[in-house]
Backbone as a printed PyTorch tensor [residue, N CA C, xyz], in Angstrom:
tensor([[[-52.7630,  70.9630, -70.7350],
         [-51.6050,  70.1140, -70.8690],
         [-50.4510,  70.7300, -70.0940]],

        [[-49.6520,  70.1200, -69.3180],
         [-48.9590,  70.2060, -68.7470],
         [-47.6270,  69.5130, -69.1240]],

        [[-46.6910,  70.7460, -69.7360],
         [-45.1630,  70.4210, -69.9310],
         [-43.8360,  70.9410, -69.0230]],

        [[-43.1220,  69.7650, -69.2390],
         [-42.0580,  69.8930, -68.2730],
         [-40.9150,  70.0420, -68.5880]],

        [[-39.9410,  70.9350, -68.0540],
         [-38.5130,  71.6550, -68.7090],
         [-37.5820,  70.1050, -68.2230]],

        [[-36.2690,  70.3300, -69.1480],
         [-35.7170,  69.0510, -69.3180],
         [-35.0610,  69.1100, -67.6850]],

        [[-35.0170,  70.1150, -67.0230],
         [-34.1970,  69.7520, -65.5360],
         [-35.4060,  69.3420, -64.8330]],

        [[-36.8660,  68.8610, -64.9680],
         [-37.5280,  68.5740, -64.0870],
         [-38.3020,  66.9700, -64.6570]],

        [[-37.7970,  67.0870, -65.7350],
         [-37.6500,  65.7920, -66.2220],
         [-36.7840,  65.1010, -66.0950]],

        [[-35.8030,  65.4880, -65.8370],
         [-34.3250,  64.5650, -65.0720],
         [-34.8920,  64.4280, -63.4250]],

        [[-35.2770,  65.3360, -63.0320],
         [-35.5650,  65.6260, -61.5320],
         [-36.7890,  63.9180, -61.0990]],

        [[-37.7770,  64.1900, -62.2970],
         [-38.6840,  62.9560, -62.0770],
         [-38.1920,  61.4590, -62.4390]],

        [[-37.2420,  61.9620, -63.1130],
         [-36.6260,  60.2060, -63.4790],
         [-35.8630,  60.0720, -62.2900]],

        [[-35.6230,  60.6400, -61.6520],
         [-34.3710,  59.9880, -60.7090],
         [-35.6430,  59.6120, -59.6470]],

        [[-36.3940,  60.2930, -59.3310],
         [-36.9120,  59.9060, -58.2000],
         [-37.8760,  58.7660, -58.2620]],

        [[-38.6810,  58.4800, -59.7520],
         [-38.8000,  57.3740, -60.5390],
         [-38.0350,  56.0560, -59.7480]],

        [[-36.5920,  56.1940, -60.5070],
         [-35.6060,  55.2820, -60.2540],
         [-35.6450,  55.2470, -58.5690]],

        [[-35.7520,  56.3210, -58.5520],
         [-35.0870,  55.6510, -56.6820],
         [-36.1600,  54.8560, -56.1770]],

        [[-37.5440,  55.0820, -56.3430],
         [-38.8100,  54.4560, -55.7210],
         [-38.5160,  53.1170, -56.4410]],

        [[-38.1310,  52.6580, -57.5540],
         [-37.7930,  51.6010, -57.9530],
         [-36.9930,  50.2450, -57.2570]],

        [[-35.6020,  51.6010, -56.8500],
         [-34.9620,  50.6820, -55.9710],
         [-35.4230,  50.3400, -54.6320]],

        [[-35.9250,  51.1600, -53.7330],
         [-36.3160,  51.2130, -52.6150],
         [-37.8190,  50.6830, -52.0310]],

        [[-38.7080,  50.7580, -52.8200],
         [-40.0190,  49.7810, -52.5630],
         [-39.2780,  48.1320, -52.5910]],

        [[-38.5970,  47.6490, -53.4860],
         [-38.9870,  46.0690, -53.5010],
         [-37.6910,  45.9300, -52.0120]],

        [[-37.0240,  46.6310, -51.5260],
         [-36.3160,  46.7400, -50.1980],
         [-37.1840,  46.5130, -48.9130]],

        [[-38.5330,  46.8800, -48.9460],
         [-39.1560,  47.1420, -48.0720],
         [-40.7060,  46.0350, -47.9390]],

        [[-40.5800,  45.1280, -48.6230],
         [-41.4100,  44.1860, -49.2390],
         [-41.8800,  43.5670, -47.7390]],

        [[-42.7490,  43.1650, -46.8220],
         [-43.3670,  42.7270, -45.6470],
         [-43.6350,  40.7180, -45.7280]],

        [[-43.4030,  40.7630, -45.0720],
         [-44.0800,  39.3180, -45.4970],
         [-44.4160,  38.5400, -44.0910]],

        [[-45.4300,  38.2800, -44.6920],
         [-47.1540,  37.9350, -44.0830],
         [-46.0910,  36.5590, -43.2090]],

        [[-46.6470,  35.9980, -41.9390],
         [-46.3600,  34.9920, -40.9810],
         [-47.7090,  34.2590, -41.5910]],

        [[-46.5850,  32.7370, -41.3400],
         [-47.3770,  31.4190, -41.4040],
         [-48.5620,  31.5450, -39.8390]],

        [[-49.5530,  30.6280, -40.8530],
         [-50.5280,  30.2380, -40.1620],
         [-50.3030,  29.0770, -38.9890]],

        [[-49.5670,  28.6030, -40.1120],
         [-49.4300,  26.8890, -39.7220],
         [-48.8710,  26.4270, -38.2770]],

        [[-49.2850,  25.1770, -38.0640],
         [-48.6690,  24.6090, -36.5060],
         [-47.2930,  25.2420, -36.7430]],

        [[-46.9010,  25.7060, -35.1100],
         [-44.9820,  25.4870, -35.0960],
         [-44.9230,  24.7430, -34.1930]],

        [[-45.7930,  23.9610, -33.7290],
         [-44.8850,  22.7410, -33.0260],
         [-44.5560,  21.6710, -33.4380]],

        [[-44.5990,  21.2530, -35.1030],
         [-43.8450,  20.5270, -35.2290],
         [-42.3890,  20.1950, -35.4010]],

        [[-42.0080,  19.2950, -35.2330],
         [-40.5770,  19.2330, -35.6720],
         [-40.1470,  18.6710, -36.8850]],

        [[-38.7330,  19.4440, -37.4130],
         [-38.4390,  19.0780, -38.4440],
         [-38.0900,  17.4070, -38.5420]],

        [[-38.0500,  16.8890, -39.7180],
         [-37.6880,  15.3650, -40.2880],
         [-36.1130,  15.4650, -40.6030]],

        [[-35.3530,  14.7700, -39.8570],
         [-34.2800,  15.1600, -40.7340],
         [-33.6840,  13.5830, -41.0140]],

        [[-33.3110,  13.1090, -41.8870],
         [-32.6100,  12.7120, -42.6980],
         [-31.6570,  12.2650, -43.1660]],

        [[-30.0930,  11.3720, -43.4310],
         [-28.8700,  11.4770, -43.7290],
         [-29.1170,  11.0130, -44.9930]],

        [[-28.7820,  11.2650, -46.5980],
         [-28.4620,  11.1780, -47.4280],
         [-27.3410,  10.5020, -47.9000]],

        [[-27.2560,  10.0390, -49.1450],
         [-26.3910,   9.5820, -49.9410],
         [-26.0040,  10.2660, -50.8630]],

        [[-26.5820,  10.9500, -51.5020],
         [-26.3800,  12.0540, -52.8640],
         [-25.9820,  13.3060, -52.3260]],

        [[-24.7060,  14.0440, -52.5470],
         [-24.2370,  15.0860, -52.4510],
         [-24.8100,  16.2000, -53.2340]],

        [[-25.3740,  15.7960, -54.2780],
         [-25.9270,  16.5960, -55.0170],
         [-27.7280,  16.2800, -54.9980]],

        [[-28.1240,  17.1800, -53.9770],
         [-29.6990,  17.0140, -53.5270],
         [-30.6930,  17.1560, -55.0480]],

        [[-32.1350,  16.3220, -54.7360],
         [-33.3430,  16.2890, -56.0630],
         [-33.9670,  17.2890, -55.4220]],

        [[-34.6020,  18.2840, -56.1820],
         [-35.5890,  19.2270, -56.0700],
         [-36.7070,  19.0200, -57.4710]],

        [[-38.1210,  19.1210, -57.0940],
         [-39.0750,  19.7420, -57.7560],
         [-39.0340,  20.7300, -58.2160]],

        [[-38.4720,  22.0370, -57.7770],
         [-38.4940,  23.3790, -58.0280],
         [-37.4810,  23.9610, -59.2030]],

        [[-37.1140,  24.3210, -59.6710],
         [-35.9210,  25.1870, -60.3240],
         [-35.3490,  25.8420, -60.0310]],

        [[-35.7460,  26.8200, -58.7620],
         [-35.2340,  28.4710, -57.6090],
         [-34.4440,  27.5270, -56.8710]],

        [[-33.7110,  26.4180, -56.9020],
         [-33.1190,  25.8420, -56.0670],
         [-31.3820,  26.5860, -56.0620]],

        [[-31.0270,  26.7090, -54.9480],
         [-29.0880,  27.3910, -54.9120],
         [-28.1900,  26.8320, -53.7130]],

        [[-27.2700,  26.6200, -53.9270],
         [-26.5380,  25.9840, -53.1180],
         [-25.2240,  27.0850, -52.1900]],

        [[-26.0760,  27.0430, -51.2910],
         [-25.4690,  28.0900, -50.4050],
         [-24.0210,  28.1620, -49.7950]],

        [[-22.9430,  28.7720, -49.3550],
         [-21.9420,  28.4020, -48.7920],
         [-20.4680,  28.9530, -49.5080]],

        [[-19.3990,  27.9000, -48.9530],
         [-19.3480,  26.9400, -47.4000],
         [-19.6250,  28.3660, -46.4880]],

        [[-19.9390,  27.4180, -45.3720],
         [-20.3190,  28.3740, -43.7970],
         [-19.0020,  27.9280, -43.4910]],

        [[-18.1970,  28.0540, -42.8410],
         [-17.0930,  27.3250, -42.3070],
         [-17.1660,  27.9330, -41.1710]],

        [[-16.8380,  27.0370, -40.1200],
         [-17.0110,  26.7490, -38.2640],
         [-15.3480,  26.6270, -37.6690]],

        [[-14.7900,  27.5400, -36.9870],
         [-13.4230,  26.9700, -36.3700],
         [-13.4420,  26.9380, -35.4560]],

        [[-14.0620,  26.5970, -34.0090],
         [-13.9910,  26.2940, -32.6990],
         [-12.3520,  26.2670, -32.1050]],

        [[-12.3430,  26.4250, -31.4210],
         [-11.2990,  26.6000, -30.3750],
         [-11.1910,  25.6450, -28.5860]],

        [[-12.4830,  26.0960, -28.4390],
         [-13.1630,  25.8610, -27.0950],
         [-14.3810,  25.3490, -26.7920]],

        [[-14.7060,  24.8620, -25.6210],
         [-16.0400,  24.5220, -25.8610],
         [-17.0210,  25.5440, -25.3640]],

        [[-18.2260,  25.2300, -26.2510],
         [-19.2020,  26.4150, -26.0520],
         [-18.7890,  26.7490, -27.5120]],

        [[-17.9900,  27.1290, -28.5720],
         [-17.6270,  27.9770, -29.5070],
         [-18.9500,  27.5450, -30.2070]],

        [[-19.4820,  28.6920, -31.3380],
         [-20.5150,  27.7780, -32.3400],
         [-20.0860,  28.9440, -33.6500]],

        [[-20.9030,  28.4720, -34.4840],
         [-20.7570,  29.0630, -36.0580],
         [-21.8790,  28.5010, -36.8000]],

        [[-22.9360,  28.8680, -37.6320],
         [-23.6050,  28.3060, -38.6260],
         [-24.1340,  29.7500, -39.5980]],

        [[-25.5770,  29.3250, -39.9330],
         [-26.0980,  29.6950, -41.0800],
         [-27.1900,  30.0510, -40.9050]],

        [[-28.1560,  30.8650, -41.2920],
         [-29.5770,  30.9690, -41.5920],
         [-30.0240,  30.5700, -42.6710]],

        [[-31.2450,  29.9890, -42.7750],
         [-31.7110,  29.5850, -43.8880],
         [-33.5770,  30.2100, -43.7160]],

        [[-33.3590,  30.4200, -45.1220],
         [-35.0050,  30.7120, -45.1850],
         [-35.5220,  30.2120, -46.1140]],

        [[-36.9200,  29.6500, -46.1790],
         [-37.2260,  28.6660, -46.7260],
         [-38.8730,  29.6720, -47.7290]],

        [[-38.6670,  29.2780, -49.1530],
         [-39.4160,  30.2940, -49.7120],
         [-40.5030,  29.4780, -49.5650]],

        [[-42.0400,  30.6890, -49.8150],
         [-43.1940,  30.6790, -49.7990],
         [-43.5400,  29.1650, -50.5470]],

        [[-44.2490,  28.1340, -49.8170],
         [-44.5490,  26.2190, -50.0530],
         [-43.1220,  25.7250, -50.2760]],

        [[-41.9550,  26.1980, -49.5300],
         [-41.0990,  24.7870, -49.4660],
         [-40.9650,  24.5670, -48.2370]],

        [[-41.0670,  22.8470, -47.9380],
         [-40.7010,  22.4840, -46.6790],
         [-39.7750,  21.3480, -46.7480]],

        [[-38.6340,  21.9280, -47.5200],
         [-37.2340,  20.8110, -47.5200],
         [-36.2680,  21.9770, -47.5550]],

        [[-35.0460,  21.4080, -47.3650],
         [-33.6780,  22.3210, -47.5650],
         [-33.0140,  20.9390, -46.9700]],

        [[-31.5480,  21.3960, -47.7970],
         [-30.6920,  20.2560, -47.4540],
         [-29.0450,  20.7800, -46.7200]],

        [[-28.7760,  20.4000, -45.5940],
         [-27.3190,  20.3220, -45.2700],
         [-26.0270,  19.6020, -45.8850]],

        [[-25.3410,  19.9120, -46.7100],
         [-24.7270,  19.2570, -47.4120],
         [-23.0800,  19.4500, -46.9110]],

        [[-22.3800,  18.1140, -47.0570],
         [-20.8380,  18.2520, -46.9830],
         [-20.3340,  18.8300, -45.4940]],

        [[-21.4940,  18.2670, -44.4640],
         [-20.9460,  18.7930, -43.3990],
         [-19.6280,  17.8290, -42.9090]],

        [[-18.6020,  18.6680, -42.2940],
         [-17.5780,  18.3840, -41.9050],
         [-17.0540,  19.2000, -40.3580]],

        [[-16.4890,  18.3260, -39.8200],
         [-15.8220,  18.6010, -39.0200],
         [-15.1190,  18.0120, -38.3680]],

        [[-13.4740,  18.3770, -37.8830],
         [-12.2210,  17.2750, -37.6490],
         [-11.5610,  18.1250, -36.5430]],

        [[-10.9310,  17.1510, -35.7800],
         [ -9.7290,  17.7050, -35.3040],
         [ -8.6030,  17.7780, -35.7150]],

        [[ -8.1010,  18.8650, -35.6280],
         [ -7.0620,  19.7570, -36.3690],
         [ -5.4150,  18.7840, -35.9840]],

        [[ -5.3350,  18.6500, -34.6300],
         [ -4.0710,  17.7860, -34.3980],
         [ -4.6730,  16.6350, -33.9820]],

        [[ -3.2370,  16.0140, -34.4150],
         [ -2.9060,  14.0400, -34.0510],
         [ -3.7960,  13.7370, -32.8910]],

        [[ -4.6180,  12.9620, -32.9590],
         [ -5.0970,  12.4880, -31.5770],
         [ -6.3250,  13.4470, -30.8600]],

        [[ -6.7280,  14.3350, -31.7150],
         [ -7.8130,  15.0760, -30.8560],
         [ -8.7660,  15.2790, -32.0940]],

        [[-10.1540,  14.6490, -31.3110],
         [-10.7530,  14.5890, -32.4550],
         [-12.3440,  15.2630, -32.0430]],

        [[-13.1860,  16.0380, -33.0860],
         [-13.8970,  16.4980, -33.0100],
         [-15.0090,  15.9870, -31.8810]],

        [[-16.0510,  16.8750, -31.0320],
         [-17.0960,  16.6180, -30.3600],
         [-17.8880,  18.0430, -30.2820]],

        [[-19.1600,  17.5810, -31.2920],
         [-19.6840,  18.6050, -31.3270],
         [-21.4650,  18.4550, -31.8120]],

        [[-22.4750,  19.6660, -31.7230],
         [-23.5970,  19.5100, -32.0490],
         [-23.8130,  19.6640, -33.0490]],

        [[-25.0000,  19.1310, -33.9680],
         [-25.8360,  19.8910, -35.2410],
         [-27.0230,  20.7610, -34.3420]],

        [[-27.0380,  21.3980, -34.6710],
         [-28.6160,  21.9880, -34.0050],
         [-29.2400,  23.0290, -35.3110]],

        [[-30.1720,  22.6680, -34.9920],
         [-31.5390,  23.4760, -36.0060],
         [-32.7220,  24.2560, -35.2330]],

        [[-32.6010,  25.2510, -35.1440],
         [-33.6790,  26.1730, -34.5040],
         [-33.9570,  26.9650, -35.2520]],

        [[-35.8060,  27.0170, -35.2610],
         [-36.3810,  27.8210, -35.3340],
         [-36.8200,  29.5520, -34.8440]],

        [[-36.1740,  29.9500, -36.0370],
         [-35.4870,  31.7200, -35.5460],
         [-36.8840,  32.2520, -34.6080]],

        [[-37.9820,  32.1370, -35.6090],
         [-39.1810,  32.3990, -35.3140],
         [-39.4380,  32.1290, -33.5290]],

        [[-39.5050,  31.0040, -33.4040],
         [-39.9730,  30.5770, -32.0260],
         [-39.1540,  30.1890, -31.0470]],

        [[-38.0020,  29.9390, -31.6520],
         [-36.1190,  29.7500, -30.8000],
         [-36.3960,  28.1980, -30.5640]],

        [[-37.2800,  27.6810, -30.2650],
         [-36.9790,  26.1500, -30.3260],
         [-35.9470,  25.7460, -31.1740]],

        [[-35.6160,  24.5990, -30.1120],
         [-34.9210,  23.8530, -31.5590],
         [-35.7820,  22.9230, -32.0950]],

        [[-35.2810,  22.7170, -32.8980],
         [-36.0240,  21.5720, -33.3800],
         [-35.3740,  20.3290, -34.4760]],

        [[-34.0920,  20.6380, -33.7140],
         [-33.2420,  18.7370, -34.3080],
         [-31.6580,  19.5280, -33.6660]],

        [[-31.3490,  18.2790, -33.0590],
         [-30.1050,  18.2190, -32.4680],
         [-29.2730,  16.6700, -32.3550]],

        [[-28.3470,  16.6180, -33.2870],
         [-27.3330,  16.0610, -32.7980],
         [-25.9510,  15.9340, -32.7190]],

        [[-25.6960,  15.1310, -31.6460],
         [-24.1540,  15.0570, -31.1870],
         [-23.5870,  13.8400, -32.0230]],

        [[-22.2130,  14.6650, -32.2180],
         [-21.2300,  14.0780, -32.8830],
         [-19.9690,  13.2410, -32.0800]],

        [[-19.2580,  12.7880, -31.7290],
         [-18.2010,  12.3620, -30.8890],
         [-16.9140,  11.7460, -32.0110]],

        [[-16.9150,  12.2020, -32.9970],
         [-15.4950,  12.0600, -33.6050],
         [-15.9230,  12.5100, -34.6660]],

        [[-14.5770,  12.9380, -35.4470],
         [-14.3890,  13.5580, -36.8490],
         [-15.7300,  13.4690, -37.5830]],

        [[-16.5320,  14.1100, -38.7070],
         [-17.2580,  13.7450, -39.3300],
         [-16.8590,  14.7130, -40.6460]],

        [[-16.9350,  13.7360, -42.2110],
         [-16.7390,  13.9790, -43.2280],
         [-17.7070,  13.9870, -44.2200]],

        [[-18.0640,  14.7740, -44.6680],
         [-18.8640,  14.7040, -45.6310],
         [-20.0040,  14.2290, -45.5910]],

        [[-20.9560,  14.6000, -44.5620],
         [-21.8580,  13.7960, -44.4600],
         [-22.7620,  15.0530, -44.9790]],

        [[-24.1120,  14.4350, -45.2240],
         [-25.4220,  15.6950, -46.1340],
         [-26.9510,  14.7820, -45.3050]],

        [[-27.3650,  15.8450, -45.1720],
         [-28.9460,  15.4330, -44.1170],
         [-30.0640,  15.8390, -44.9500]],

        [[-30.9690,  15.2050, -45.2630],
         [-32.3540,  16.4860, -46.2870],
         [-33.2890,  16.8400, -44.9110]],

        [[-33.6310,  17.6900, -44.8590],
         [-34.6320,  18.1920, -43.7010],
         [-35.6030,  18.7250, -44.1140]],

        [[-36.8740,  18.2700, -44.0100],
         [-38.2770,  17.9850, -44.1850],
         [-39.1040,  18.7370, -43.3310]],

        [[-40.7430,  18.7730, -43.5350],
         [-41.2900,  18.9690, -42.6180],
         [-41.1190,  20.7820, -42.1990]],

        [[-40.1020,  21.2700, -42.6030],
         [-39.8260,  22.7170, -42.8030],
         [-41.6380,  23.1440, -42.9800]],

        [[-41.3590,  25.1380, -42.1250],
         [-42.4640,  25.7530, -42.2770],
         [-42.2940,  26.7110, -43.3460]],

        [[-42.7130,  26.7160, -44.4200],
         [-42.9070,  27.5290, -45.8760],
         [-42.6410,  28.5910, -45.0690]],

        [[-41.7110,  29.8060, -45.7460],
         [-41.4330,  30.7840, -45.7200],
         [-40.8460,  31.2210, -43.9040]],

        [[-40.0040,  30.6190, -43.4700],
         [-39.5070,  30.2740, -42.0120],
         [-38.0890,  30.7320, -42.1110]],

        [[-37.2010,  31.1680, -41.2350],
         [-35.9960,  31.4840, -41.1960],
         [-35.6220,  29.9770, -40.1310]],

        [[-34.7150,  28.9970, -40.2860],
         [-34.0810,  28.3770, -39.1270],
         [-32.9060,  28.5450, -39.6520]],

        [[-31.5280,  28.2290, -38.2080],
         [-30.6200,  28.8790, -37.9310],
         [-30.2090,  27.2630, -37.7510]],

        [[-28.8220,  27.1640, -37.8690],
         [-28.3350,  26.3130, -38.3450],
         [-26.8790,  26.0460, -37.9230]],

        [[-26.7590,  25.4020, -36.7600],
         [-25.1270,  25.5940, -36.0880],
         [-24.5620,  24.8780, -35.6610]],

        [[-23.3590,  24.9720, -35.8130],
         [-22.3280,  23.7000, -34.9680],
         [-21.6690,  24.1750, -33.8580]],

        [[-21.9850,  23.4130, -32.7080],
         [-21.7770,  23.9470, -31.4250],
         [-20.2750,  23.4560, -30.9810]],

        [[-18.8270,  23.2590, -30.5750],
         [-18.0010,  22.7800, -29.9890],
         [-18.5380,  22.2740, -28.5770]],

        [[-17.9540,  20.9320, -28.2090],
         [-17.6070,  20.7680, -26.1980],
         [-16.5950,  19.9520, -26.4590]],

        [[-15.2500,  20.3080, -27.0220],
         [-14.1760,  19.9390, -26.5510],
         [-13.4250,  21.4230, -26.5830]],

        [[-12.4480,  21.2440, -26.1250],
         [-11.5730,  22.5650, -25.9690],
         [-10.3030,  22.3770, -27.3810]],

        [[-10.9770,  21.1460, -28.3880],
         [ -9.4790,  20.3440, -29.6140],
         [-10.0470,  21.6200, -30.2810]],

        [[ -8.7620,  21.9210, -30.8820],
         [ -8.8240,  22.7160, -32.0700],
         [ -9.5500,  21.9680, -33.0310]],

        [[-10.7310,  22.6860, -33.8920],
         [-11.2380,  21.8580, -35.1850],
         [-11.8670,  22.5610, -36.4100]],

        [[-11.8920,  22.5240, -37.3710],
         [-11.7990,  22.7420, -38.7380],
         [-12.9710,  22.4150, -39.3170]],

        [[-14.1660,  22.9230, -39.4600],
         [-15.3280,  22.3500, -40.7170],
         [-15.8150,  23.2170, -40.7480]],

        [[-17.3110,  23.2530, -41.6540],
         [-18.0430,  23.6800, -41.7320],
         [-19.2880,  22.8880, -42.4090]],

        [[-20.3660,  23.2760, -43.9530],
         [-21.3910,  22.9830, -44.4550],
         [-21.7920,  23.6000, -45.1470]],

        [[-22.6110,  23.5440, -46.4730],
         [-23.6070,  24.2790, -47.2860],
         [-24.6980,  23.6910, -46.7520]],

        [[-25.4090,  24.7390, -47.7430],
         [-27.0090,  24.5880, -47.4710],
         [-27.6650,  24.7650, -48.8650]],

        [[-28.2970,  23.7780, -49.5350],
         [-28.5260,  23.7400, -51.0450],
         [-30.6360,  24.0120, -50.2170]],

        [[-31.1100,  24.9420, -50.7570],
         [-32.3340,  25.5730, -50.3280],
         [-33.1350,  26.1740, -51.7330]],

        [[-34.3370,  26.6890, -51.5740],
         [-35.7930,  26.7290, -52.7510],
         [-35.9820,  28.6230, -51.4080]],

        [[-35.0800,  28.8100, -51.6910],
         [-34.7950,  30.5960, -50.5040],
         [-33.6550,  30.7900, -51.0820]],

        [[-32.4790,  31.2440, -49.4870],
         [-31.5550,  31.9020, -49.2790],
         [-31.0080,  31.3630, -48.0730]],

        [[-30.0500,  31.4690, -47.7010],
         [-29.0070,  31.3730, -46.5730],
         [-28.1960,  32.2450, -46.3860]],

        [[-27.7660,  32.4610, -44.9100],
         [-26.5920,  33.8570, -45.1950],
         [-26.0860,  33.5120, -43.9570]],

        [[-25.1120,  34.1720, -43.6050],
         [-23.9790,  34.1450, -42.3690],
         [-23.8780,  35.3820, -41.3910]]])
């Protein structure tokens, strides 16, 4: 039998604890099988407040976007957990800031994985509150999620992302 003095029993709990914290840090995760050439489904909605099957559902955000110029962009990553292939864009907005100049700008959705995009569109004036559900998503996928400027108007928005994952900035 083998006994241990109380400083080497403190000595094993800590290092205990630390392997605790530091394994689920380091967690790998396996790449889809599945086609990536499809493209996502996307959607415009009526309900601000998206339906899920799941319960792990969270509503990410705001991302907020301030362009200046054109070319400027700003969005989000989203990752989509192991069998979901929905996530929703919600409350996207974007305006021009002064009298008379009014927003022109992209949605774009690319796939981090393969850089495609895979849904783009153009806007040509203010848009308020609008929410998209996007479908067709690859289970366990990172896409990137951005609003591009091509006017040089000052403008103001951004978007959540209500997701069965995570999103981050």
């Amino acid at each position: 039998m083998f006994i241990l003095s109380k400083s080497h029993k403190i000595v094993f709990s800590l290092f205990f604890t630390f392997l605790m914290l530091i394994l689920p840090m380091n967690s790998s995760f396996a790449e889809s099988s599945e086609d990536v050439s499809s493209k996502l489904v996307v959607t415009e909605i009526e309900s601000k407040t998206p339906k899920f099957e799941t319960q792990v559902v969270k509503k990410w955000g705001p991302y907020s976007v301030r362009p200046r110029n054109i070319g400027d962009f700003n969005g989000a990553s989203v990752y989509t957990n192991s069998g979901v292939t929905t996530f929703q864009i919600t409350d996207l907005q974007m305006v021009g800031v002064h009298a008379g100049e009014a927003a022109y700008f992209t949605l774009r959705i690319t796939d981090f994985t393969t850089g495609q995009v895979q849904y783009s569109k153009t806007f040509t004036e203010d848009v308020k509150g609008n929410s998209y559900n996007i479908s067709n998503a690859i289970p366990g996928r990172t896409y990137q999620v951005v609003l591009e400027s091509h006017t040089n108007n000052d403008c103001d928005g951004g978007f959540w992302i209500t997701v069965d994952g995570y999103a981050y900035q």
